[in-house]
N, C-alpha and C positions, 0 to 999 in steps of 0.2 A: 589686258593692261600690263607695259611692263613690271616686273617688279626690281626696286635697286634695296640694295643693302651694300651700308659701308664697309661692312667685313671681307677679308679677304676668300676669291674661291675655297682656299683653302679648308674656311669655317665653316663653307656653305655646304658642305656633301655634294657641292658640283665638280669638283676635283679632286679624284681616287689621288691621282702623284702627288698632291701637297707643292703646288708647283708656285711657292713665292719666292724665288727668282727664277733665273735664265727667260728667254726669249716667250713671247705671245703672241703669234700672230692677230688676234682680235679681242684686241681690249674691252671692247665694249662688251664684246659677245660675252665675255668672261665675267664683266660685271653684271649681267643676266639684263643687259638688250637685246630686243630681237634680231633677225638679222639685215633689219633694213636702213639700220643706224648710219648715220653720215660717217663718211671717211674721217679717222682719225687727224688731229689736225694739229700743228705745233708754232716753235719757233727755230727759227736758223738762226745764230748772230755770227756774222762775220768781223772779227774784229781788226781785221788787217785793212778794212774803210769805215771804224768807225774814228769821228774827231775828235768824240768826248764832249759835244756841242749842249748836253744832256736833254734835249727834246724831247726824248721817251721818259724820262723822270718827269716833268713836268706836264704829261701829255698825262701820266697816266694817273697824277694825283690828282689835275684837276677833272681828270671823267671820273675818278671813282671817289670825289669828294676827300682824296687823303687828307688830316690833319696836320701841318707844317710841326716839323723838329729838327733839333741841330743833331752831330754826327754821332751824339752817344743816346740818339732816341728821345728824348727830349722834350714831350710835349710844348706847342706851342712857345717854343724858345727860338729867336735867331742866333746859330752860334756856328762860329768860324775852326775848323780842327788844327789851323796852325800847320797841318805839316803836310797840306796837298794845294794845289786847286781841288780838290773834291773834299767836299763839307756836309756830303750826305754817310759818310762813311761806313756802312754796312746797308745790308736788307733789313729790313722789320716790320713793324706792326704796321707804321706810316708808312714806309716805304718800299714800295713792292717793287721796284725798280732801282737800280743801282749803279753809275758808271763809273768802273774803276780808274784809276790813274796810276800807272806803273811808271815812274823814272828809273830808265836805265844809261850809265854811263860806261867810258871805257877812255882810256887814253891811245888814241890811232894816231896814225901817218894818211895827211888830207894835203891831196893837191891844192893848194889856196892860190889864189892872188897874190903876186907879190908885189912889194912898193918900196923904192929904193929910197935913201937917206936923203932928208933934206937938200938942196942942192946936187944932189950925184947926177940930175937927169941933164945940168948943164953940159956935163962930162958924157953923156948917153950913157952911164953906167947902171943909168937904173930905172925904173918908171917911177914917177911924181904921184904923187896924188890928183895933182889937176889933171893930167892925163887921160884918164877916168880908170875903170877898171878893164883887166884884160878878158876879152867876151869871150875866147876859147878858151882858158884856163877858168873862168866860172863856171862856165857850161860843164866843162869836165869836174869841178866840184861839184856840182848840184848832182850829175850823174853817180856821183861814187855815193853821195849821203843816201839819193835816194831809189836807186837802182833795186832792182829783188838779190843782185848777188853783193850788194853790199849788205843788204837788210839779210842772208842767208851766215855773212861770216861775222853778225856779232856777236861776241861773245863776254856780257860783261865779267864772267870768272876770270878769264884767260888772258883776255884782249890782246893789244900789241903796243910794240914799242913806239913810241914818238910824243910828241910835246904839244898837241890840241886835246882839246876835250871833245867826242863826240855823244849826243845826248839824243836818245829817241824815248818818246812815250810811247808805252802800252796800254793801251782804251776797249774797256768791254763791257756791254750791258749788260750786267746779271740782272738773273729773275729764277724764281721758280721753275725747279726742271719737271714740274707733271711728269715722274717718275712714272714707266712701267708698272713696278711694284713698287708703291707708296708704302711707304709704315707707318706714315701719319694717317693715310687709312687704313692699315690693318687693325692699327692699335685706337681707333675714335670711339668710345663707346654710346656714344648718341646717336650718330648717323649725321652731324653738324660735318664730318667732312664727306664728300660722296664723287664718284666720278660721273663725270656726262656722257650726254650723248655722242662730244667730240671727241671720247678720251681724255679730255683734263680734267684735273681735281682740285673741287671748286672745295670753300669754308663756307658755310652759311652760318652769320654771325647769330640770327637770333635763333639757332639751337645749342650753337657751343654753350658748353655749362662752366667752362674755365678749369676742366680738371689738370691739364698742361701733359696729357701723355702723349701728348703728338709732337711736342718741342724735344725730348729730345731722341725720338723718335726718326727725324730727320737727318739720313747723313751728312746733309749738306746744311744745317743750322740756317735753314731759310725761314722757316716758320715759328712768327712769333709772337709771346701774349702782351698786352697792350695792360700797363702798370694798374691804368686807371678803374677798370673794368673785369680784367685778367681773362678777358677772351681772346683766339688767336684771329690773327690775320695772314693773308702773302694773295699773290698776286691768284686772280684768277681767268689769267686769259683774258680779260674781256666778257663774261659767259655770256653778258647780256645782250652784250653788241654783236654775239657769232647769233645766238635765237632770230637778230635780225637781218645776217647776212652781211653783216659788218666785222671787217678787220680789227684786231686791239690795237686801241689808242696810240700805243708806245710804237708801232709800227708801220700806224701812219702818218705819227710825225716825223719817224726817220728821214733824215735829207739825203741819205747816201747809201741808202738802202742796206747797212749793215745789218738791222733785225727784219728780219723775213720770214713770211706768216704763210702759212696754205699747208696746202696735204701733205701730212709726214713722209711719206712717201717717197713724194716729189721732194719735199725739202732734201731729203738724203742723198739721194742722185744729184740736184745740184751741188749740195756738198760736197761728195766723194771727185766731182768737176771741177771745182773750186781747187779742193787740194791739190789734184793732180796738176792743172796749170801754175800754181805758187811752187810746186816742185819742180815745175818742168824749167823753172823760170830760174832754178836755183835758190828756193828757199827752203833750204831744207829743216830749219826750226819749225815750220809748219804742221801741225796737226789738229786732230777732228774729237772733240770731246763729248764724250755723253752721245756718241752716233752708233757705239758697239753695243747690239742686243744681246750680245753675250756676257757683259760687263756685272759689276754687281746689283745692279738696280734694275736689269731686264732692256736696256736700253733710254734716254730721255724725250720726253717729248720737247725740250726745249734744248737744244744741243748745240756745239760752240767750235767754229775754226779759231786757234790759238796760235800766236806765233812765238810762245815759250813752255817751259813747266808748265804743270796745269798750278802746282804751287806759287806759283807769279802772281799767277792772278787773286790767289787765297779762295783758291779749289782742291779739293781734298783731289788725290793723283789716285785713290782705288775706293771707292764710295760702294759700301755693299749697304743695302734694306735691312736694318735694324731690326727685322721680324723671318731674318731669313732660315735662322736656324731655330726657330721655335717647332717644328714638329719633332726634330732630334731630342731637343731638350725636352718634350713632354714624354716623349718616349722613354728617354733617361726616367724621369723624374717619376714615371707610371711603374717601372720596373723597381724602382729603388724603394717605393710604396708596399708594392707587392711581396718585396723581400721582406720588409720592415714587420707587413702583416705576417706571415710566412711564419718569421722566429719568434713573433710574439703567441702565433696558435701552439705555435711547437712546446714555448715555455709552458701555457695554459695545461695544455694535454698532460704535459710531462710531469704537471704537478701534481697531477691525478690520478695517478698510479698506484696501485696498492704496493706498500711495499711489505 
């Protein structure tokens, strides 16, 4: 029978190195599966097709029964944030899915249509309105908005001179990155968090006890306690729909296949395919998050093509595991101990001396 413990290898005396970060090639095996455990399994979000349609928010509250709240968490309140289209405004307890909304502006120089002044087109000095619009000069608008090398030179810090507004959204579905190295499970002392057989890491609410060391525990402030109850939640894959062979919710209601589910694996290779063609194409804003096992988290199981900062999107840009430097500091703290005893036997002795 396998045996799982929420604790890190680390705790277990399965790992001499103390290895919680850098790279693992088998997660599972590490959390003491046999070796015949199903291929690790994640998500890909491509945000460069997603529309912000929010399907996977709605997909996933209503399979996992989430309770409805407005943008500050809110139990069972409809409430509007006022300063997006997006009114779910973070991850939480309810909502284990999240799609951002980035407005970015710049003032550019855009080939437009032009329409001469009332009456000029008597004179041919200009096109009319009734005319209609000029079809090669739109066409060559639409190309420049929405081209990869237009979409490569914006730049709202910088921008350029001229007198239109040009305006793009940035749309991405956060979720839970089922970190390599979790600190929300290093640090669970129940075993209410645990990882699976797929490699994600699931919450089982009826063992949390509410003690909150996993909130903030999280580099990425995904995981959160529910005011009502004070146990935590976040997304968990699906677990129950992967036991039957089934995709998570959120991913098949995607329309445009920005979240993308299967073998981690394979997800990465499509990735690194992904990137390459957006670069090849001229996009050079382009890049791949939470895909480096070298990173501070061990790599994520749920990892993101971005087409700015990762701070855009309100993604921490260096996210190390919260539990990474704890055999140093016990180490420290075992030696500092030791000294402590050390000068106080030394006092003891020394008092006892005959003089």
């Amino acid at each position: 029978m396998t045996s799982i413990s929420s604790a890190s290898p680390a705790f277990t005396g399965r790992d001499p190195d103390n290895r919680l970060f850098g790279p693992l090639p088998d997660v599972q095996g590490e959390a003491g599966y046999d070796g015949d455990h199903p291929a690790r399994v994640g998500f890909f979000t491509d945000t460069s097709v997603c529309i912000g349609c929010k399907a996977c928010e709605v997909a996933c509250k209503e399979w996992n029964t989430l309770p409805m709240d407005d943008s500050h968490g809110v139990r069972d309140v409809i409430g509007l944030s006022g300063m997006s289209y997006d009114n779910t405004g973070q991850l939480g307890a309810n909502s284990w899915r999240h799609v951002a909304f980035v407005e970015q502006t710049r003032t550019v120089d855009l080939p437009m249509p032009t329409f001469g002044r009332p009456g000029d087109d008597r004179q041919d000095s200009g096109r009319s309105v009734t005319d209609g619009p000029n079809d090669e000069s739109l066409a060559t608008a639409q190309q420049s908005v929405l081209n990869a090398e237009a979409l490569s030179e914006f730049d709202p810090q910088t921008g350029q001179s001229g007198t239109d507004k040009q305006i793009r959204w940035l749309m991405s579905s956060d979720v839970c990155k089922h970190c390599t190295h979790a600190g929300c499970l290093d640090v669970c002392p129940t075993g209410a968090l645990f990882r699976t057989e797929f490699g994600t890491v699931v919450v089982q609410g009826d063992i949390c006890n509410g003690c909150g060391y996993c909130v903030p525990s999280c580099p990425y402030g995904v995981i959160e306690q529910r005011k009502d109850d004070g146990r935590v939640f976040k997304c968990t894959m699906c677990y129950d729909r992967l036991t039957d062979g089934l995709q998570p919710a959120c991913a098949t209601a995607c329309p445009t296949q920005s979240i993308q589910f299967g073998n981690l694996d394979e997800l990465q290779a499509r990735a690194d395919a992904r990137l390459a063609t957006l670069k090849a194409q001229g996009v050079e804003t382009a890049r791949l998050y939470g895909r480096d096992e070298d990173d501070g988290v061990g790599g994520a199981g749920a990892f993101f093509l971005l087409l700015d900062e990762p701070e855009v999107y309100g993604l921490p840009p260096d996210p190390v595991v919260t539990t990474r430097d704890l055999p140093a500091m016990w180490k420290a703290a075992g030696a500092a101990a030791a000294m402590i005893v050390g000068v106080a036997m030394s006092a003891v002795l020394g008092s006892r001396r005959p003089r």
